[in-house]
C-alpha positions as a Markdown table, in Angstrom:
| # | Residue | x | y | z |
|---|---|---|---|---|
| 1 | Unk | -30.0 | 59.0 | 129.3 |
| 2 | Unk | -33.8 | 60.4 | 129.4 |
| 3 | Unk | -33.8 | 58.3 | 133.2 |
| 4 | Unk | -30.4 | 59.7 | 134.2 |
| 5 | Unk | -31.8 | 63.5 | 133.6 |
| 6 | Unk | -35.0 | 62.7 | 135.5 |
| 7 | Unk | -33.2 | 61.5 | 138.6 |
| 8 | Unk | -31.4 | 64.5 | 138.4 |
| 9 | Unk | -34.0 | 66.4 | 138.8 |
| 10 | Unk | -36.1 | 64.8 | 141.0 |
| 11 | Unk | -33.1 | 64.8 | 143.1 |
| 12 | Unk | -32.6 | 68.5 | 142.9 |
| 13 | Unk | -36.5 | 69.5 | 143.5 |
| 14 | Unk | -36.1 | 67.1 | 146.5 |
| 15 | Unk | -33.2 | 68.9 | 147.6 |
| 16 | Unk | -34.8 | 72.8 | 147.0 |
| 17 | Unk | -37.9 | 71.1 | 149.2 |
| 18 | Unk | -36.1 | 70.5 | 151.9 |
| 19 | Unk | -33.0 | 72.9 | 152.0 |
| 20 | Unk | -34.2 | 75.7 | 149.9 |
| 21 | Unk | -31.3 | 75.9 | 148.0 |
| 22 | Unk | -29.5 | 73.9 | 144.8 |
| 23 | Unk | -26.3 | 72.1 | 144.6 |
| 24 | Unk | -24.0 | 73.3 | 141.4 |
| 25 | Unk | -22.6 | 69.6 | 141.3 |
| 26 | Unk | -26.1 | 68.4 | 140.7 |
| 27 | Unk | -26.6 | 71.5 | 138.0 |
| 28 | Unk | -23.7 | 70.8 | 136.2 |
| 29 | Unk | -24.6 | 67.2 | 136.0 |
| 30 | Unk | -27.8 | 68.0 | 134.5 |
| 31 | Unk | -26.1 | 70.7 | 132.0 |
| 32 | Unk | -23.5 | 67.6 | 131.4 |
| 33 | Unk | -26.2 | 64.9 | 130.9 |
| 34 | Unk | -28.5 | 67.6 | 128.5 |
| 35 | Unk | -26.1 | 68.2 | 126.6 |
| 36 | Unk | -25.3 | 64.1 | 125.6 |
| 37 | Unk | -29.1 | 63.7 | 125.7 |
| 38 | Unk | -28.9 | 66.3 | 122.8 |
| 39 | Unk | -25.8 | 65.2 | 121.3 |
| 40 | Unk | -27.3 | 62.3 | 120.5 |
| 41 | Unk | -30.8 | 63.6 | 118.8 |
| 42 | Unk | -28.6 | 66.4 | 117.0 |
| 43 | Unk | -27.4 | 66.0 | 113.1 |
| 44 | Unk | -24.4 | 67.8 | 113.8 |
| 45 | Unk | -22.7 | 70.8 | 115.4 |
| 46 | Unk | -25.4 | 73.5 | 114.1 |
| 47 | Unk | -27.9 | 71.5 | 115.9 |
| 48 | Unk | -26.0 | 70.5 | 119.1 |
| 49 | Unk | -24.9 | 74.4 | 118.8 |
| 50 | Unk | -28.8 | 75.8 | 118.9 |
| 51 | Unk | -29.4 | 73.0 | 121.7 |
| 52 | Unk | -26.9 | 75.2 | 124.0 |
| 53 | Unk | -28.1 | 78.2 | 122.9 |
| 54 | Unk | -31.5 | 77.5 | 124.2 |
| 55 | Unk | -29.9 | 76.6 | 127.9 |
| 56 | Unk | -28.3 | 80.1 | 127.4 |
| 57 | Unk | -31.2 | 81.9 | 127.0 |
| 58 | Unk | -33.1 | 80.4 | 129.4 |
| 59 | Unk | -30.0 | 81.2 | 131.7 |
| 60 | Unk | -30.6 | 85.2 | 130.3 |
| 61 | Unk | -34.4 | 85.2 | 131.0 |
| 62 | Unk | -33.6 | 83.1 | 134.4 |
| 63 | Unk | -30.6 | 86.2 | 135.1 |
| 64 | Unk | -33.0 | 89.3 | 134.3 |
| 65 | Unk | -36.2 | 87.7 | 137.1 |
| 66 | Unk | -32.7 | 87.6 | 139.6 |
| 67 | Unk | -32.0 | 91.0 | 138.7 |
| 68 | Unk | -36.1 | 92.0 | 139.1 |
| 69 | Unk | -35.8 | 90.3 | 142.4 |
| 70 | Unk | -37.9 | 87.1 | 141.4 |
| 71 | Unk | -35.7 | 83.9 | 141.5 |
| 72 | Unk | -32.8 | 83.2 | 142.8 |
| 73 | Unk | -29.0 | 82.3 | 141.7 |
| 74 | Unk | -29.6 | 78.6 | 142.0 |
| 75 | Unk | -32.9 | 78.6 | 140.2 |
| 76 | Unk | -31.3 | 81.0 | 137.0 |
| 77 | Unk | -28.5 | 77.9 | 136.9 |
| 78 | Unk | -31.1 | 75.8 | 136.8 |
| 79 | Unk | -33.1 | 76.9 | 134.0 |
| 80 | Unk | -30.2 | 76.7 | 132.4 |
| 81 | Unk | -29.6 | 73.1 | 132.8 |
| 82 | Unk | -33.6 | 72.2 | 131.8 |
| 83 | Unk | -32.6 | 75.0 | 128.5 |
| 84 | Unk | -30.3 | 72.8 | 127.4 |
| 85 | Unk | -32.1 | 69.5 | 127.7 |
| 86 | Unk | -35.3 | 71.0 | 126.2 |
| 87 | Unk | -33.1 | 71.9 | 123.4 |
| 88 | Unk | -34.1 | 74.7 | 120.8 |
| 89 | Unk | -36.7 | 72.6 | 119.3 |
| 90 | Unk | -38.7 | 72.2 | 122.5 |
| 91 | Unk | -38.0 | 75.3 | 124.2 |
| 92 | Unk | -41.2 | 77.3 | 123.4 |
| 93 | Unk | -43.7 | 73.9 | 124.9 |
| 94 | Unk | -41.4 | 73.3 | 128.0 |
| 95 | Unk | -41.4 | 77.3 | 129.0 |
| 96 | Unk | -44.9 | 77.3 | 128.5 |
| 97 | Unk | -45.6 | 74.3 | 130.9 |
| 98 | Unk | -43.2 | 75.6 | 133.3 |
| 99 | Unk | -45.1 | 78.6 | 133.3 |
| 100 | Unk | -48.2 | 76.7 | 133.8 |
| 101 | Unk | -47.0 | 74.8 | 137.0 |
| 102 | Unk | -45.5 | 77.8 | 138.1 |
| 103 | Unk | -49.2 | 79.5 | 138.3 |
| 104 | Unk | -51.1 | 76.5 | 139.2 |
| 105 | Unk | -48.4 | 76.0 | 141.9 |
| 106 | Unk | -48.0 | 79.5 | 143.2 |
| 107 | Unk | -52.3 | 80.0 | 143.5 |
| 108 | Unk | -52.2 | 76.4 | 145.3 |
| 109 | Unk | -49.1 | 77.8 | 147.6 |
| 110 | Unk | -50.8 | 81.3 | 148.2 |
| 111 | Unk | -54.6 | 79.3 | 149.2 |
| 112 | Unk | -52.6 | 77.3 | 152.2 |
| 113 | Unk | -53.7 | 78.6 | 155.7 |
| 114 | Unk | -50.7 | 80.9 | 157.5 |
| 115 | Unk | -50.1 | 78.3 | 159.8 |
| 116 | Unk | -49.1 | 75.6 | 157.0 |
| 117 | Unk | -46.6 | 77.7 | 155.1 |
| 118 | Unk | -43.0 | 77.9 | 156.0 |
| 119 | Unk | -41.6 | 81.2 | 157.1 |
| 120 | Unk | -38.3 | 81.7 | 156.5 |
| 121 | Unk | -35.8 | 83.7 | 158.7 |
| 122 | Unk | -32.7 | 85.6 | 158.2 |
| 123 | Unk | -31.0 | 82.1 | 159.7 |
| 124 | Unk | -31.8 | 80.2 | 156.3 |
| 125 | Unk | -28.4 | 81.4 | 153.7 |
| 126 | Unk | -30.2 | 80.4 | 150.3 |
| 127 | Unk | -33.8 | 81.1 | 149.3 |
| 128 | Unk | -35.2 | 80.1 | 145.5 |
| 129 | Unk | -38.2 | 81.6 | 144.4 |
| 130 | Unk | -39.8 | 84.2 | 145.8 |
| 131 | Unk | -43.8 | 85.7 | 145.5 |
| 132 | Unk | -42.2 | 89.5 | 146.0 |
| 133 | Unk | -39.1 | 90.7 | 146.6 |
| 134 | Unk | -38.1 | 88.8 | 149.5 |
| 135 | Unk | -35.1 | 86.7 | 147.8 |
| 136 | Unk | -33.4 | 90.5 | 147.7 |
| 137 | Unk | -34.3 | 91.4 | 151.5 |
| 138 | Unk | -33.4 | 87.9 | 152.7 |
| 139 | Unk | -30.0 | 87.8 | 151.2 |
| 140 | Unk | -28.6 | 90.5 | 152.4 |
| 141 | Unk | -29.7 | 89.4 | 156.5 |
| 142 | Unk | -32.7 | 91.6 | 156.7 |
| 143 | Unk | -36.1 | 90.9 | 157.9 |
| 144 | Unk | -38.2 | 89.3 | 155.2 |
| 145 | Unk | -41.4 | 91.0 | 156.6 |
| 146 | Unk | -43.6 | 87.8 | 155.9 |
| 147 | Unk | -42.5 | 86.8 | 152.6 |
| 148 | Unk | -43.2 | 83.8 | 151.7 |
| 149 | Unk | -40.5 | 81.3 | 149.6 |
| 150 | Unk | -41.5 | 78.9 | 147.6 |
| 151 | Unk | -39.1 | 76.4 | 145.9 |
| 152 | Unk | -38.9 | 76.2 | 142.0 |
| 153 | Unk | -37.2 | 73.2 | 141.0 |
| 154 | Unk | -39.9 | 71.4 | 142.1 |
| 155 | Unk | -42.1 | 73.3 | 140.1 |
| 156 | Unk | -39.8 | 73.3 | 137.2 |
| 157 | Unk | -40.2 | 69.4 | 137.7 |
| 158 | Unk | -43.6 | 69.8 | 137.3 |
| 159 | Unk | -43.8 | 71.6 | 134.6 |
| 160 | Unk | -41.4 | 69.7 | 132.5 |
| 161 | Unk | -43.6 | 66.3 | 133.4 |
| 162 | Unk | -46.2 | 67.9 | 131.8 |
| 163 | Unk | -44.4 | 69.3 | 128.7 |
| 164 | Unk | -43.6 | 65.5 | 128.3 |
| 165 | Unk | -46.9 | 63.7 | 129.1 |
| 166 | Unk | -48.4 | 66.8 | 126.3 |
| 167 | Unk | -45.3 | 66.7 | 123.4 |
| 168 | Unk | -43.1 | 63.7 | 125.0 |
């Protein structure tokens, strides 16, 4: 199952590279195939219970950085989906190294030259994370005045690799 929920996501961080946005079939898969993973680690319906819980708080925290203007709709589902196959028990290690990615990413993104970032345009109809408020200003067809975009499911990817090469 483990192998299942890897593709997954390499397949979504592959697709939120390219296309900067992330299919809901492909999130609902992972949710799906989380929540077996945990079904079978769990020693009964409190624990599968708490599992779920901790893909809906990730989906909260993931739905208060949309509402501050910070990540996008398919990146809160997202965090959702990883939530639920961290499960409770992991959740604190696997934020963390998300977080950690998310830095060591965002520092490597911001040190590129200009000329070797992408710029998106008004023309591009889904945007994940943002450094500002750009996902806010792009959705609604407005100029994004230079902001930057940089995808987070691969960085999410990232981040859970190394949760598992640290606790796995």
């Amino acid at each position: 199952m483990s192998f299942i929920i890897w593709l997954i996501l390499f397949v979504i961080a592959v697709c939120d590279a390219k296309e900067h946005r992330i299919p809901n079939k492909l999130v609902v898969l992972l949710v799906l195939s989380g929540a077996l993973y945990q079904w079978s680690f769990s020693s009964g319906w409190a624990d599968w219970g708490l599992d779920l819980c901790a893909g809906a708080l990730l989906f909260s925290i993931g739905l208060g950085f949309y509402f501050l203007r910070f990540m996008s709709p398919g990146d809160v589902k997202l965090l959702a989906g990883v939530g639920v196959y961290l499960g409770w028990g992991n959740l604190l290690h696997g934020v963390f190294w998300i977080g950690v990615s998310s830095v060591l990413i965002g520092l490597m993104y911001l040190a590129l030259p200009p000329s070797s970032v992408t710029w998106h345009s008004e023309q591009h109809h889904h945007a994940s994370s943002v450094m500002g408020d750009g996902v806010f200003v792009h959705r609604y067809g407005l100029h994004t005045h230079g902001k930057s975009f940089m995808p987070f499911a691969p960085v999410v990817v990232v981040g859970l690799a190394l949760h598992h090469h640290f606790y796995g």
